[in-house]
N, C-alpha and C positions, 0 to 999 in steps of 0.2 A: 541186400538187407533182408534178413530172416524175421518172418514174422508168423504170427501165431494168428491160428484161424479157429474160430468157433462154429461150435454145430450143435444141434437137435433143440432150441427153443424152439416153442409155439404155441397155440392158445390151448388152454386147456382148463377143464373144468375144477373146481374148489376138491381135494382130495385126492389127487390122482399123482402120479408119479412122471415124471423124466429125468433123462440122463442128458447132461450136456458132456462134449467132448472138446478137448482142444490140442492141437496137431502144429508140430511146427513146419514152416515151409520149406524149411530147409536144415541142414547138420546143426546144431549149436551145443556147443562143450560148454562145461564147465558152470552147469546147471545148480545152484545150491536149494533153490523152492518153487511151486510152484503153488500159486493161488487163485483163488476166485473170489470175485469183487463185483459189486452189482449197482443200478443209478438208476437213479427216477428223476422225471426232468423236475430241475431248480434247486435237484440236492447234490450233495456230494458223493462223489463213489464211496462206498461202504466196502468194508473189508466181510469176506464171507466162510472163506474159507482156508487153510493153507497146509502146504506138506512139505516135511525137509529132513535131508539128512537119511538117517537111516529108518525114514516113516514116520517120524512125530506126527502128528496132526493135531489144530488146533481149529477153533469153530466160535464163531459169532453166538452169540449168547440167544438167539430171533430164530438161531438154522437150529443149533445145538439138539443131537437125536433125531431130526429131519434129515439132515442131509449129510452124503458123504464123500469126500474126497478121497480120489485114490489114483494113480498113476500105474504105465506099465513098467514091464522088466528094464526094456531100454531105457525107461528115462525122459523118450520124449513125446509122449501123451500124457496126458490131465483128464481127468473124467469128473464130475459133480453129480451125482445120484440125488435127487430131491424126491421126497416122498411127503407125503401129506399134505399139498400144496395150498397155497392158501391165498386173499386175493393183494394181501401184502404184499408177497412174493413178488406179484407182479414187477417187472424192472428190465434193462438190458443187461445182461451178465458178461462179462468180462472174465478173460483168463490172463495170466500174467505170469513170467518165468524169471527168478531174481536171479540176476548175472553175478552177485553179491556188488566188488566194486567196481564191475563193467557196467551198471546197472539194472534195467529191466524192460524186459518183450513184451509189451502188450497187444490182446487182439483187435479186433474192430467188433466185437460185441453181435450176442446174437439175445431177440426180443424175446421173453418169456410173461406170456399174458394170463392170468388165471380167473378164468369169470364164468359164474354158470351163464 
């Protein structure tokens, strides 16, 4: 079973920038999107980010001009650039690869803390 791994959360101070990345474990075809989605305990995962096709991108109205998603050549990286961080931000983020009707890959989340 192919799964999606996240990387580069961690704490960091109000204002500052990270890049998370997300890597699949293994081959997966026939990739239509991939997203970024974030949670804070007791709510719902929130949709943050998304790319499909040939580059659309679309954006949470909370990220909108903060952050950006972008993918590589291959296809199967995901990258979120967050810039201006703020202590909202704060959340586990999530990456996710829509299979369209295979469904979708989700990772096991990685924590982004922002606090002076």
């Amino acid at each position: 079973q192919v799964q999606l791994v996240e990387s580069g959360g961690g704490l960091v101070q109000p204002g500052v920038s990270l890049r998370l990345s997300c890597v699949a474990s293994g081959r997966v075809s026939g990739i239509y999107g991939m997203s970024w989605y974030r949670q804070t305990p007791g709510n719902e995962r929130e949709f943050i980010a998304s790319i499909v096709g040939g580059g659309t991108t679309n954006y949470a109205d909370s990220v909108k001009g903060r952050f950006s998603i972008s993918r590589n050549r291959a296809m199967d990286r995901a990258y979120l650039q967050m810039n201006d961080l703020k202590p909202d931000d704060t959340a586990v983020y999530y990456c996710s690869f829509s299979l369209g009707t295979r469904g979708r890959l989700w990772g096991q989340g990685t924590q982004v803390t922002v606090s002076s």
